[in-house]
Structure formats: C-alpha cells, structure tokens
Residue frames relative to the residue before (quaternion, step in Angstrom):
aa qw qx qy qz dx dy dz
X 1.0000 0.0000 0.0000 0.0000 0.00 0.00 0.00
X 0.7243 0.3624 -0.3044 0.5014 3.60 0.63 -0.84
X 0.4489 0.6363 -0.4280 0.4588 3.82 1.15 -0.25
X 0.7798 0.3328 -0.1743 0.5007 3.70 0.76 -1.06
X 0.5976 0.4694 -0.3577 0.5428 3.45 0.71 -0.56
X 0.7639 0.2597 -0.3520 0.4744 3.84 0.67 -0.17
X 0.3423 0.5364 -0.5430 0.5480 3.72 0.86 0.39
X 0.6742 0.5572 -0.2737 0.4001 3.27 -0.11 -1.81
X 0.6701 0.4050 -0.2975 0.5463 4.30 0.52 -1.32
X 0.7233 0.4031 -0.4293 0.3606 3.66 0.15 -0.83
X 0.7356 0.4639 -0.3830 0.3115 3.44 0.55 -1.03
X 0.7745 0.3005 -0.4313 0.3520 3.43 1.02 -0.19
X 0.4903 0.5365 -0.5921 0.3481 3.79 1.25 0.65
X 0.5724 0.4528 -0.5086 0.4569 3.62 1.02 -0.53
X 0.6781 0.4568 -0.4550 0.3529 3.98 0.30 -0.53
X 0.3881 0.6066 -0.4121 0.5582 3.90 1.82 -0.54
X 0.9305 0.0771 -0.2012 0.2962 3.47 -0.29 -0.91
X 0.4474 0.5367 -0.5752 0.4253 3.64 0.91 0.66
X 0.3608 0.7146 -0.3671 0.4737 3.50 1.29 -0.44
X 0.8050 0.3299 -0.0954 0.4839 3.00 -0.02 -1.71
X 0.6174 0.6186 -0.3545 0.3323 3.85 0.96 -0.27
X 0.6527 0.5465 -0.2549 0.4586 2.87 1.26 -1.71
X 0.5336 0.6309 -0.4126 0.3833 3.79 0.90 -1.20
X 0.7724 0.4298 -0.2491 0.3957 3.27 0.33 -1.56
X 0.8654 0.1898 -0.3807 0.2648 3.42 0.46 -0.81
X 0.2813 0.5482 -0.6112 0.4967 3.71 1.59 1.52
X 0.7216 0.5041 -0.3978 0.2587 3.01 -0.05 -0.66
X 0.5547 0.6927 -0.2679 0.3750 3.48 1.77 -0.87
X 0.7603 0.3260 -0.2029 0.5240 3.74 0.55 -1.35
X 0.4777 0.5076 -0.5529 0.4565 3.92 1.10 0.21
X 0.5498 0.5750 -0.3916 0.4622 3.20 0.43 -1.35
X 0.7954 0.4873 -0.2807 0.2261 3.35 -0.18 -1.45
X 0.6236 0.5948 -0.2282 0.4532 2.82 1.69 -1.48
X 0.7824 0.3573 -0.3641 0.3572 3.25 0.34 -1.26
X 0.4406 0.6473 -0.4312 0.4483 4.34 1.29 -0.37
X 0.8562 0.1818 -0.0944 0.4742 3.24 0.68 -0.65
X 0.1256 0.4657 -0.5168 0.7073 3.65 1.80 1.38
X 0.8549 0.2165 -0.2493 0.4002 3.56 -0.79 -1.30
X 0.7493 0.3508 -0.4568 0.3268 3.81 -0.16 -0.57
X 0.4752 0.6146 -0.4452 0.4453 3.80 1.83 0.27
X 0.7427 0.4483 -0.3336 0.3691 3.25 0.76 -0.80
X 0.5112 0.6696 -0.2765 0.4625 3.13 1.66 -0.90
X 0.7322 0.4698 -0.1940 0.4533 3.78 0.95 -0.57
X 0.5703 0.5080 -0.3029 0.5701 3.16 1.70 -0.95
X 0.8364 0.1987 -0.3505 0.3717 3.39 0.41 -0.78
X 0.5773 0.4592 -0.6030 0.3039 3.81 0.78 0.83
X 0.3276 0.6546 -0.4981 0.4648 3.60 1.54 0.44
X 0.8429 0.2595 -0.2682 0.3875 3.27 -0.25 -1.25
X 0.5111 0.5695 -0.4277 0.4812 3.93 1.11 -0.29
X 0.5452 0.4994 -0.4198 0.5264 3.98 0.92 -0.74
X 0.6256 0.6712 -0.3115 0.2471 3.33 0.27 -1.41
X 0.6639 0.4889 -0.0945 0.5580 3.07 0.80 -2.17
C-alpha cells in the first residue's frame, strides 16, 4: 500500500513540476519578446523624437 500510494505522489509532483516547467519555458520567449517589443519602441520613439 505505501509502495503505491508513493508511486501514485511522485507522479503527480513530477506532473506538478513539468507543469511548472512548461509555464516557465512559455513564459520565457514572451518575456523575451515583449523586452525586445519595448526596447523597439523605446528606440523608435527616440528616433522619431531626434527626427522632430
């Protein structure tokens, strides 16, 4: 009984922390994306402020 009831716990902390993996590594290239979205806009808009 305690053989299965610990099988049973790991599989759902390993299923807890692939969980928690996958998130992170989405969460990673958004992040990334949007740091580099904002330091574009940030550049466009000291371009167009030079410009002006």
């Amino acid at each position: 009984m305690h053989v299965l009831q610990l099988a049973l716990l790991s599989e759902k902390s390993l299923k807890k922390n692939f969980r928690m993996l996958l998130l992170r590594w989405l969460w990673l290239p958004i992040r990334i994306h949007d740091t580099l979205a904002f330091s574009n806009c940030l550049i466009l808009g000291h371009l167009e402020v030079d410009d002006s």
